[in-house]
Every structure is written in C-alpha cells, then in structure tokens.
C-alpha positions in Angstrom: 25.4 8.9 -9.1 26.0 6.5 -12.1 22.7 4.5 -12.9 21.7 1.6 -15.5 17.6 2.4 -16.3 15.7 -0.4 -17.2 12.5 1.6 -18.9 9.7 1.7 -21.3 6.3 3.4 -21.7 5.7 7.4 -21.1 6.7 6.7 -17.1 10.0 5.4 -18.6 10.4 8.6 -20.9 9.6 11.2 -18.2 11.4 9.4 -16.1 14.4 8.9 -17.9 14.3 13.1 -18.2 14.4 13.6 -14.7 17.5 11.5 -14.4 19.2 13.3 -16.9 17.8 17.2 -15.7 18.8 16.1 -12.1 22.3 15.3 -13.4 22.4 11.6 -12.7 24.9 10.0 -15.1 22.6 7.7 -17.0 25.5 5.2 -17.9 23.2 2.7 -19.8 19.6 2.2 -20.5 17.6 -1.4 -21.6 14.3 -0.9 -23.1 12.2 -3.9 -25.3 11.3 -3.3 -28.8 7.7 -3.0 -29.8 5.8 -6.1 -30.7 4.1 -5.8 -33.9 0.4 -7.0 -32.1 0.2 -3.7 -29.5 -1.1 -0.5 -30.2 2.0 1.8 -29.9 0.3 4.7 -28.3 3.1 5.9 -25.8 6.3 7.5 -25.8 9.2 5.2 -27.3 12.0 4.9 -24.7 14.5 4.1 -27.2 13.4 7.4 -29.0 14.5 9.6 -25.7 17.1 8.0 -25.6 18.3 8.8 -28.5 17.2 12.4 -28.0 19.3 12.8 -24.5 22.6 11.3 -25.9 22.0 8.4 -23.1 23.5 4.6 -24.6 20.9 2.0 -25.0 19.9 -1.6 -26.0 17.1 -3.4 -26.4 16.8 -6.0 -23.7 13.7 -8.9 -23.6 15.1 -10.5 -20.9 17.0 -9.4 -18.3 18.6 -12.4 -17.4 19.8 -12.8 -20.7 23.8 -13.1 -20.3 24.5 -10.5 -22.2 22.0 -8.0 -20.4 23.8 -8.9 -17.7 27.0 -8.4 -18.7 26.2 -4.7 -20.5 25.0 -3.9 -16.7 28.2 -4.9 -15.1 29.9 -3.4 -17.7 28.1 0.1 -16.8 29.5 -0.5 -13.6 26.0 1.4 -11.9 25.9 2.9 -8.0 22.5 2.2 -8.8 19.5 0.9 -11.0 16.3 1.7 -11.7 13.2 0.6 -13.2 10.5 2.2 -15.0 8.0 0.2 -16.0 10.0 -1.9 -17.4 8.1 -5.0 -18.3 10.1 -8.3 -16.8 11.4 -9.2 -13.4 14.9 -8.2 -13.0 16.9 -11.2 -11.3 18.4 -10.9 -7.7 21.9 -11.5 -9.6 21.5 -8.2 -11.6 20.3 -6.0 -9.4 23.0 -7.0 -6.9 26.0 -5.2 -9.4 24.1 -2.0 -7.8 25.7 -1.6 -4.5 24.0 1.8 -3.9 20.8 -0.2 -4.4 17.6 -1.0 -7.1 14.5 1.0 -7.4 11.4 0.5 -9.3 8.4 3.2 -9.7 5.3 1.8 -9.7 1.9 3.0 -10.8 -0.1 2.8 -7.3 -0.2 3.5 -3.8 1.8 0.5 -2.7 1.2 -1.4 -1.1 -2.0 -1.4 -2.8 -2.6 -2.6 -6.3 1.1 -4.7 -6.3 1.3 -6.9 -9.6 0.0 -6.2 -13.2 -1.5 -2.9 -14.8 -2.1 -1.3 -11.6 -4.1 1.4 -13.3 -6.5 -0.2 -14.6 -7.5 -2.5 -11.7 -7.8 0.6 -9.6 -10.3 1.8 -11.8 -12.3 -1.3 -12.3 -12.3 -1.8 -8.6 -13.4 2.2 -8.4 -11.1 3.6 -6.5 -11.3 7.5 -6.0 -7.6 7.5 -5.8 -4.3 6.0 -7.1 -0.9 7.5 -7.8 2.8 6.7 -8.3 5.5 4.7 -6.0 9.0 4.7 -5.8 10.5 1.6 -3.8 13.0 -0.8 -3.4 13.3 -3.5 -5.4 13.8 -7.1 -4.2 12.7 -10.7 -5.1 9.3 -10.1 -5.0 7.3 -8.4 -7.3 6.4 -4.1 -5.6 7.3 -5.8 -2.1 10.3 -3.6 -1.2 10.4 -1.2 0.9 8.9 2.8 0.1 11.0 5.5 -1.1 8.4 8.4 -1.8 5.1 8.2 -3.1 2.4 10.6 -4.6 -1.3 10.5 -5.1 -3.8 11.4 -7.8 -7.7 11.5 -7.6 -9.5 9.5 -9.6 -12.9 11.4 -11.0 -16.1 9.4 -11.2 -16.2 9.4 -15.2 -11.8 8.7 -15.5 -11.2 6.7 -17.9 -8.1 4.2 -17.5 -6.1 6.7 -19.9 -6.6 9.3 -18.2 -5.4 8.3 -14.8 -2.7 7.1 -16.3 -1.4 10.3 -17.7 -1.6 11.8 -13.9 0.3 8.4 -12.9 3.0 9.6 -14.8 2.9 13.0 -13.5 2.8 11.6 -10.1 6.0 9.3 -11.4 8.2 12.2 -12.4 7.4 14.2 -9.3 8.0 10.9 -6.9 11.1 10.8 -8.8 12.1 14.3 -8.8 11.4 14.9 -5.1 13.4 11.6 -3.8 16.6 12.3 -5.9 18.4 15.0 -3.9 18.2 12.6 -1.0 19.5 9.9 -3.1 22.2 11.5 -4.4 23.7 12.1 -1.3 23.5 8.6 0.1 20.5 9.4 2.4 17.5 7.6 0.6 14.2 7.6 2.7 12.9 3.9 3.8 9.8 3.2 5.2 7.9 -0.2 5.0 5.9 -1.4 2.4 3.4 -3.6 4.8 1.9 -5.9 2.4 -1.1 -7.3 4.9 -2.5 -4.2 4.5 -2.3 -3.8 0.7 -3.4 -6.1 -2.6 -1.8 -8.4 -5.3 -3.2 -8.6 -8.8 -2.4 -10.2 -12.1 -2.5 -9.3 -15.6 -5.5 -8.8 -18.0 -6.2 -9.9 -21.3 -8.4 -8.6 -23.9 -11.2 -11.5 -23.3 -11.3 -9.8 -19.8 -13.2 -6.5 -21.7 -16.3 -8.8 -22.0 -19.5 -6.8 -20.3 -21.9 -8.9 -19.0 -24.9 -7.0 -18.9 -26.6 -8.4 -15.9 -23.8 -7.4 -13.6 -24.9 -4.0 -11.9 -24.7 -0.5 -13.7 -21.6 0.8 -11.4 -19.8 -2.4 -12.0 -20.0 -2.2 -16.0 -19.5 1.2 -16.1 -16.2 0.9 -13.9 -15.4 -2.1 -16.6 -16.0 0.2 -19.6 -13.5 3.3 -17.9 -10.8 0.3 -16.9 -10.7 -0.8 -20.7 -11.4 1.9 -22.2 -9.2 3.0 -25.9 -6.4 3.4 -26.7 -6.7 -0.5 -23.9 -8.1 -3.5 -26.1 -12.4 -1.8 -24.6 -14.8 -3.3 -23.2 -16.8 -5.3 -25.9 -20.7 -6.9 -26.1 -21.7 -9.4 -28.7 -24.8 -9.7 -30.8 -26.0 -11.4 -34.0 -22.7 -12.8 -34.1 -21.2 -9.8 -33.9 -18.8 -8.0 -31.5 -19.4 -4.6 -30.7 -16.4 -2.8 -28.6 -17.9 0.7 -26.2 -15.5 2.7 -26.3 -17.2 5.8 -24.6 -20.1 6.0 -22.4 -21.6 7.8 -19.6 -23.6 7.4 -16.6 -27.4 9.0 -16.6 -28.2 12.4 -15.2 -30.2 12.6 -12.1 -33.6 12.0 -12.6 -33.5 10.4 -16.3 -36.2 8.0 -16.9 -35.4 4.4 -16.5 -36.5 1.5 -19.5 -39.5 0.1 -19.2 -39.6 -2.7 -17.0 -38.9 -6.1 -18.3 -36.6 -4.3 -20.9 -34.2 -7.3 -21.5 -30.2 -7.0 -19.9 -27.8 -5.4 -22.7 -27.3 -3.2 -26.0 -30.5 -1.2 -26.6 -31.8 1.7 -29.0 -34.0 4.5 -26.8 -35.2 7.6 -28.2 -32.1 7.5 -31.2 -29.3 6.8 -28.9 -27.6 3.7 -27.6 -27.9 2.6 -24.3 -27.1 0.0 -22.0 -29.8 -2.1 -19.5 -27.6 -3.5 -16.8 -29.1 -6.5 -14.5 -30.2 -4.1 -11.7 -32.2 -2.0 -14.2 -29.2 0.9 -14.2 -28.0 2.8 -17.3 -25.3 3.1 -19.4 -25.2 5.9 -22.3 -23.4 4.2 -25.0 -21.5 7.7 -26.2 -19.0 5.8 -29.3 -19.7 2.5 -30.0 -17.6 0.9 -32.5 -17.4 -2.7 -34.7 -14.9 -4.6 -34.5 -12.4 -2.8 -37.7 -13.0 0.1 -34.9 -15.8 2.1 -37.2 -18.2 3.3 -35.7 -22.0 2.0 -35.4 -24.7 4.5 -35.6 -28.0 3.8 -33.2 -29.9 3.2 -36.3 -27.3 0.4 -37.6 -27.7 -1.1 -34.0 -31.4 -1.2 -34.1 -31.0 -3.7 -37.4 -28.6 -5.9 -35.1 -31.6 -5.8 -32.2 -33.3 -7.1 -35.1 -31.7 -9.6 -36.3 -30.8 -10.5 -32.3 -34.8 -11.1 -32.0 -35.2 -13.4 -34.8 -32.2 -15.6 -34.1 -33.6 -15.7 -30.5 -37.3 -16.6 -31.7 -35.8 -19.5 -34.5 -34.1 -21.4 -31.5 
C-alpha cells in the first residue's frame, strides 16, 4: 500500500511510525510549520520524518495547487490524516482510489469538530478515545474504521487524556492495517443523530466564572489546563491563570457562609468559593509571565480587591 500522510502533533508522529513499522510505503508526507504564537510542546512531524527517511513538505493549505499536485505526484492507493489541521478538499482526496482516512481524537460519532479532548473533559466525560474513519466532505462524518476507548479519571487533566488518545490512535491504527492492506477495510456507520458537533476554543474561553458550580469549574480548570492557554481569574486588575487544582477530600470544612464567589486565602492556601458554595484547592497558581503566586502574595491582591471594591 503506497500512502500520502497528511500529519502533525504526537498522533501524527506515532502515527506516522506505525505506517512505516507496518511496512506501508509512506510515499509523501505534508505537515504545517510551527507558528511562532503556540507553545511547541509535542512531537514535530517534520522531525520523524526526517528520522524515518520518509519525503516531506510543509503544506498550510491543502488546496494549495502545488499540494495538490505533490499528492498526485505521489501517485497514493491511499491517504491519511493525522491530525492534520485543515480540511482536505474532495478534489484531493479523490487521487486516492483505495480511499482517505482520518483518526480522530473521540468516540465518533461523539465529540465531531474542534479539540475533541478537551470538550470531553469540560463536558466530564468518564471516557473518550481514538477513531479511525473515512473521510468525506464533512468534517468526522464518514464512516468507522476501528475505534478504541480510554477512561477518563475524575482529576485528568486535558493533557493527560490526550497522551492515552494517542495511545489509543496508534493502536486504532495498528489493529485496522492488516485488513487494509489487503483491500478488506472494516465499514460500519458513523450515525451522526446519535453523536455531537463542536467548534474550536480560544484562550478567552479559560475564563472561570466563579459563580458557576464547583464540578463545572473544576471540569473547566482540567479542560484548559497547561501546557493549553489555563483557565485564568482576574483581580486588582490582574490576571491570575490556575494551573493546578484539586477537589476537597470528603468531609473538609466548607467557607463560612456568605464567603464571597472566587480567589480566596484559607488557613495558608489558596482556594476557590464557587457559586453553589463548593471548593476548589488552588494547587499552582500562576501570574500572567507564568511565575508563580504564593497564598501570601494573593492575600495582598484580596486586599487591594476590597479597597477598589469599597472606593466604587
């Protein structure tokens, strides 16, 4: 089987390995450079490809001519796409007669659309994983090739499913190509009444409001959590980004009552009053230039809260 990969990300790089241990002749791959305003925290497809001898360019936009033209120049049975971040047009994936696949990070045909992941976790989901489908007009609409699921713990963050996404990814992957390779890829539909759509978020989305309930916030704070943008509170001006926190124990005494919604200081640590008078343990909380505050610092930001509060 010869195959053009469009890729990027760690699913792209494990991905891209099981092609090549499989023995799938990888005749081209098109990744996207990295732009200069994103933390570079994952594997560099470009770099593994490098590493497994496999040809590759850097492609924005894949119905760019000349994108086009390198594919039909590979001449691929088939393609695929690992998270690969643009639509690839009907016109390209059509010089794959053997067919297009994408792997995508959910249980389709839940979760469709943007940063899968994290939605799943903001939503609280006990459980995500990896898909392998068709690809067709329609963004994750095709139909299922394989899947595989992963648990999602009660204190996951984001990051954390998403390394067992990718796990699931190169298994999905590594299970389904046998089949492939001998012309007999598994099809099954992906009914999309019974699953869910959603877009993409932007760092503005990380703002906690405080008077939401405590298993709400806290499910923001895992979604966002580093190396995403975090989930972020203001005061005095100031924005403060949690980056790690933690439900109370069992049985840990509340605030007193009429404790106001937000940042607090209790018994030297950092907490969170939420608006149906749950908690949040503020583990690492962090300024803006990402240092980190102590509680002590935060208490003369309470302070200065209060005042601004009792001039208005």
């Amino acid at each position: 089987m010869r195959a053009v990969v469009f890729a990027y990300h760690n699913v792209g790089d494990r991905c891209l390995r099981v092609l090549h241990a499989r023995g799938v002749d990888v005749a081209l791959v098109i990744t996207h450079r990295d732009r200069p305003d994103e933390n570079i925290w994952f594997r560099r497809v470009a770099d593994t490809a490098t590493e497994l001898g496999v040809p590759f360019i850097f492609g924005e936009d894949p119905a760019d001519p000349s994108v086009e033209q390198a594919v039909r120049d590979a001449r691929p049975d088939v393609i695929f796409s690992f998270y690969y971040r643009a639509m690839i047009p009907a016109g390209v994936l059509a010089l794959a007669p053997g067919g297009a696949f994408n792997m995508h990070g959910s249980l389709l045909p839940k979760y469709r659309g943007r940063v899968p992941v994290n939605w799943a976790v903001l939503h609280g989901e006990t459980e995500t994983g990896a898909t392998l489908h068709v690809m067709e007009a329609r963004p994750d609409a095709g139909d299922i090739v394989d899947q595989t699921a992963v648990p999602i713990l009660p204190d996951d963050t984001a990051g954390e499913v998403f390394e067992k996404v990718t796990v699931a990814a190169e298994q999905t992957l590594w299970r389904a190509l046998p089949a492939m390779m001998a012309g007999q890829t598994p099809r099954r539909p992906n009914r999309l009444a019974e699953g869910s759509y959603y877009s993409g978020r932007k760092p503005e989305d990380g703002r906690i409001d405080w008077n939401r309930p405590a298993a709400e916030v806290y499910n923001l704070i895992r979604a966002v959590a580093p190396p995403y943008p975090g989930a972020f509170t203001e005061l005095a001006g100031q924005r403060f980004i949690v980056a790690q926190a933690r439900r109370p124990l069992p049985g840990a005494a509340p605030m007193p009552a009429g404790t106001p919604a937000g940042l607090q200081v209790r018994d030297g640590q950092v907490v969170g009053v939420c608006g149906d008078g749950g908690l949040i343990i503020v583990t690492q909380l962090l300024a803006q230039d990402g240092t980190a505050v102590t509680p002590q610092a935060l208490a003369g930001h309470l302070h200065t809260e209060q005042s601004n509060e009792e001039n208005r």
